[in-house]
C-alpha positions as CSV (number, residue, x, y, z in Angstrom):
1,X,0.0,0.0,0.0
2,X,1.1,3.5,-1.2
3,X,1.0,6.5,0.8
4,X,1.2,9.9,-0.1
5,X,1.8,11.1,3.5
6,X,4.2,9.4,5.8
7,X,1.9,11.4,8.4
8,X,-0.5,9.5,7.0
9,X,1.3,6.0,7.0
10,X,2.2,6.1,10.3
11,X,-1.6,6.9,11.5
12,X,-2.6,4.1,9.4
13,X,0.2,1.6,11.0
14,X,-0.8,2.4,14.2
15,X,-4.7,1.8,13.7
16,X,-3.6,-1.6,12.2
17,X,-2.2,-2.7,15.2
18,X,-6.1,-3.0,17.1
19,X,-7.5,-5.7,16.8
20,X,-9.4,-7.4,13.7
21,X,-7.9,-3.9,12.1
22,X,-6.2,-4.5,8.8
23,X,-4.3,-2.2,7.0
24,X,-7.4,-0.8,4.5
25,X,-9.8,-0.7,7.9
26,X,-7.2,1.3,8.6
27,X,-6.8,3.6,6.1
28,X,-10.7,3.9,6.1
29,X,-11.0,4.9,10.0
30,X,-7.7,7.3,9.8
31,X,-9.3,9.3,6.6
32,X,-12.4,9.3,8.2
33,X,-11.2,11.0,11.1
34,X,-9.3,13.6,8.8
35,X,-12.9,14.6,7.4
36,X,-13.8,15.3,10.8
37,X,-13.5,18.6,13.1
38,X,-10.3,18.8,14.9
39,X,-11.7,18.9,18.2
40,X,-13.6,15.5,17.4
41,X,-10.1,13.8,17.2
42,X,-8.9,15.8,19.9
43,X,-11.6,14.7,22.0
44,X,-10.8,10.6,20.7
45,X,-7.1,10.8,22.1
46,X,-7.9,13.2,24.8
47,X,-10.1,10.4,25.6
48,X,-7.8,6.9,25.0
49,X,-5.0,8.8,27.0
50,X,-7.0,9.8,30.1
51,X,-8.2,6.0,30.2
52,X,-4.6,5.1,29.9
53,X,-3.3,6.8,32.8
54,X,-6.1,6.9,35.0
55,X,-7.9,3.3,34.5
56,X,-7.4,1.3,37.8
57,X,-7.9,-2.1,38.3
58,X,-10.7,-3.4,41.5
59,X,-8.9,-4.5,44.0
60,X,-11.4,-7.2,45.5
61,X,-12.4,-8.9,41.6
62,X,-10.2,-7.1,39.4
63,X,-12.8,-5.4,37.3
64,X,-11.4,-2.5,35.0
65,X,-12.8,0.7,37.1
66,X,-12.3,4.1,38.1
67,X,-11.6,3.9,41.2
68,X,-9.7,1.2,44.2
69,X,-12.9,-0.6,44.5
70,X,-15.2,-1.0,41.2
71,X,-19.4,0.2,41.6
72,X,-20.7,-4.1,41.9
73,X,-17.9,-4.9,44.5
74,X,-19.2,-1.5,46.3
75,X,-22.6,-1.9,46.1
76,X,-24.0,-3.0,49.6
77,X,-27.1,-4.9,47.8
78,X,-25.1,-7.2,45.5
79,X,-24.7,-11.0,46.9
80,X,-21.3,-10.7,47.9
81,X,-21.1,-14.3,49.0
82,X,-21.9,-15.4,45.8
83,X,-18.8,-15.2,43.2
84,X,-18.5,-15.5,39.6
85,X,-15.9,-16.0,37.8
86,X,-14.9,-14.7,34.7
87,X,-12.4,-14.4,31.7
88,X,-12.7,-10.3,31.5
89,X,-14.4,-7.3,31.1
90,X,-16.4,-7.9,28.4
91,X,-17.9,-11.5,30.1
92,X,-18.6,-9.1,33.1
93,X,-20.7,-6.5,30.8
94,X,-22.4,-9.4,28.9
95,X,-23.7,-11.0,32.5
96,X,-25.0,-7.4,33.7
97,X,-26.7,-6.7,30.5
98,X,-28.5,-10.1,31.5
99,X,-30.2,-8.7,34.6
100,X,-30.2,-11.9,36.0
101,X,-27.0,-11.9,38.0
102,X,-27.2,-9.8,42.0
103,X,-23.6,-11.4,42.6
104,X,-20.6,-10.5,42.3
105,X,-17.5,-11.5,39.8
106,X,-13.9,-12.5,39.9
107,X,-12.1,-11.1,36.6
108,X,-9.4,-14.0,35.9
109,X,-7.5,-11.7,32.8
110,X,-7.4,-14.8,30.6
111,X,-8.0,-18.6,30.9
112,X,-4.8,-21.0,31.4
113,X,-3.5,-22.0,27.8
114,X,0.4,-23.7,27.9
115,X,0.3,-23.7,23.8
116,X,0.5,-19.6,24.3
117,X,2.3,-19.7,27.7
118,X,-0.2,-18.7,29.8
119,X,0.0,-20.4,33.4
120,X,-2.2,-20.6,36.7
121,X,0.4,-17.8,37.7
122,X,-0.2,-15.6,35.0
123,X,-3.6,-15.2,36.0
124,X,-6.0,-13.6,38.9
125,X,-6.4,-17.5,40.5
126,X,-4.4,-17.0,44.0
127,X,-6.2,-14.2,44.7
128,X,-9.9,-15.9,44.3
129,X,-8.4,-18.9,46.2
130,X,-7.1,-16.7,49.3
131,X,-11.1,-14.6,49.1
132,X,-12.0,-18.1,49.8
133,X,-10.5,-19.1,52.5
134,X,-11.2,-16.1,54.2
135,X,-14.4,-16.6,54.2
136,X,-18.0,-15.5,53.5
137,X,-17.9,-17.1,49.8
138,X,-20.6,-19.7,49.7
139,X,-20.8,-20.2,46.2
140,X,-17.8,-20.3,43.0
141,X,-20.0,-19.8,39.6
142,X,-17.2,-21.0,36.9
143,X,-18.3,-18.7,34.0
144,X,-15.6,-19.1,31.6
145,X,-16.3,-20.0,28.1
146,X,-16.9,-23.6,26.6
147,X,-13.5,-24.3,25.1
148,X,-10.7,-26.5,25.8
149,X,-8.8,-23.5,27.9
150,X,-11.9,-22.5,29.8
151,X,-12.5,-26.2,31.0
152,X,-9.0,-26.6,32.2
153,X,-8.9,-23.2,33.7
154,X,-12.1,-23.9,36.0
155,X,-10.4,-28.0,37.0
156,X,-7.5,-25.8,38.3
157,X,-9.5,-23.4,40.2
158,X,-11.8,-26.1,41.0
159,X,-9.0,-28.4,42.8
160,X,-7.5,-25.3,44.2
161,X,-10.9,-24.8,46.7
162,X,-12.2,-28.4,46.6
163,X,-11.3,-28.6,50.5
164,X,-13.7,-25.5,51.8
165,X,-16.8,-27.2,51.2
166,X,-18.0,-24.2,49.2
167,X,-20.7,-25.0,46.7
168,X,-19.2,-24.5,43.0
169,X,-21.5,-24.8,40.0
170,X,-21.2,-24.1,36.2
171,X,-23.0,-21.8,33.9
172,X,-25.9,-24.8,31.8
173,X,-24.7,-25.1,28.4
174,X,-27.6,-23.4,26.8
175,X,-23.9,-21.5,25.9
176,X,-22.8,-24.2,22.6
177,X,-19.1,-25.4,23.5
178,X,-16.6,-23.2,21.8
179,X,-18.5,-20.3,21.9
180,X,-17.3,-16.9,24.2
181,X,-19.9,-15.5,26.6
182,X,-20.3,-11.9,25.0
183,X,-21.7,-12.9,21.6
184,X,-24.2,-15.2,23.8
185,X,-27.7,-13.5,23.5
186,X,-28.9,-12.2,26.5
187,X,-31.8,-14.5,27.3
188,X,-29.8,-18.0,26.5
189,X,-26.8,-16.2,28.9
190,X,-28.9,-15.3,31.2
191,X,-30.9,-18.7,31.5
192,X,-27.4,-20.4,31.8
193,X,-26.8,-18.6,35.0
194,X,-30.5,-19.2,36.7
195,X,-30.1,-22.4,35.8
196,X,-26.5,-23.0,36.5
197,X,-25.7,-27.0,37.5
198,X,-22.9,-27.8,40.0
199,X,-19.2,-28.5,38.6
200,X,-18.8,-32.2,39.6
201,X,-22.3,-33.0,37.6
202,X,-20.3,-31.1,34.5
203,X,-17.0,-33.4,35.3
204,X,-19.1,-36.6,34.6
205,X,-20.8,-35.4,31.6
């Protein structure tokens, strides 16, 4: 691809590196913001460099947020004995848009995959196990997605609290195996979390 602008160019090599993003995307997004007012681009990285800097990380479920402790881990009326556990953001967003969920998460930042190096350690899984055995958890949800990674991910975890006698159940696989929570409907994700089955009846099917 020929550019008349190395300006340009390097916009369009830097929009390429998002994701699903190719290089005429690219082109297509960068142009389009030339067309627009100054300010409106202003505004874009004003924005994307203030979330930068100032995005913080809950430090009970690890929840992207604004502040030390994220609004579901803060609110007084959410089931806070009642923990489910998730991938990230996104599967957090996708449960809340169900309206069917008054508990509160556990954000893992990935699911444990050795193929791409990714380990128990890499991952938010100490931290869930130590919030258990301090207590006041009565239920694990495992809410990760149908796939190979997300099966092994919730063994781990599962082995990891076997010994507190906490309950620990599984979303119902109205969610088809393979498939990622957020491009589940919101009915069929929601139902799967109602009608949630506990994880040793998932081992033996």
């Amino acid at each position: 691809m020929e550019f008349s602008s190395k300006l340009l160019e390097k916009a369009v090599n830097e929009m390429a590196q998002l994701p699903g993003i190719g290089k005429r995307t690219a082109l297509r997004l960068v142009l389009h913001l030339l067309k627009q007012p100054k300010e409106r681009t202003s505004f874009l990285s004003q924005a994307l460099t203030t979330m930068r800097e100032e995005v913080q990380y809950c430090s009970s479920c690890h929840n992207i947020s604004d502040t030390a402790l994220c609004a579901i881990c803060a609110n007084p009326k959410r089931e806070h004995q009642l923990v489910c556990v998730v991938e990230d953001i996104r599967d957090v967003m996708a449960i809340e848009n169900t309206g069917q969920f008054r508990g509160i998460y556990h954000v893992l930042g990935g699911k444990i995959s050795p193929i791409d190096g990714v380990g128990p350690s890499q991952l938010n899984i100490s931290s869930l196990v130590e919030k258990v055995k301090l207590g006041g958890v009565e239920e694990i949800i495992f809410a990760l997605s149908s796939t190979m990674e997300g099966d092994t991910t919730n063994f781990y975890i599962y082995k990891q609290i076997a010994d507190s006698g906490i309950l620990t159940s599984t979303i119902a696989r109205g969610i088809s195996v393979g498939d990622e929570l957020e491009y589940a409907d919101e009915v069929t994700l929601g139902r799967s979390i109602v009608q949630r089955v506990p994880f040793e009846k998932s081992l033996r099917g």
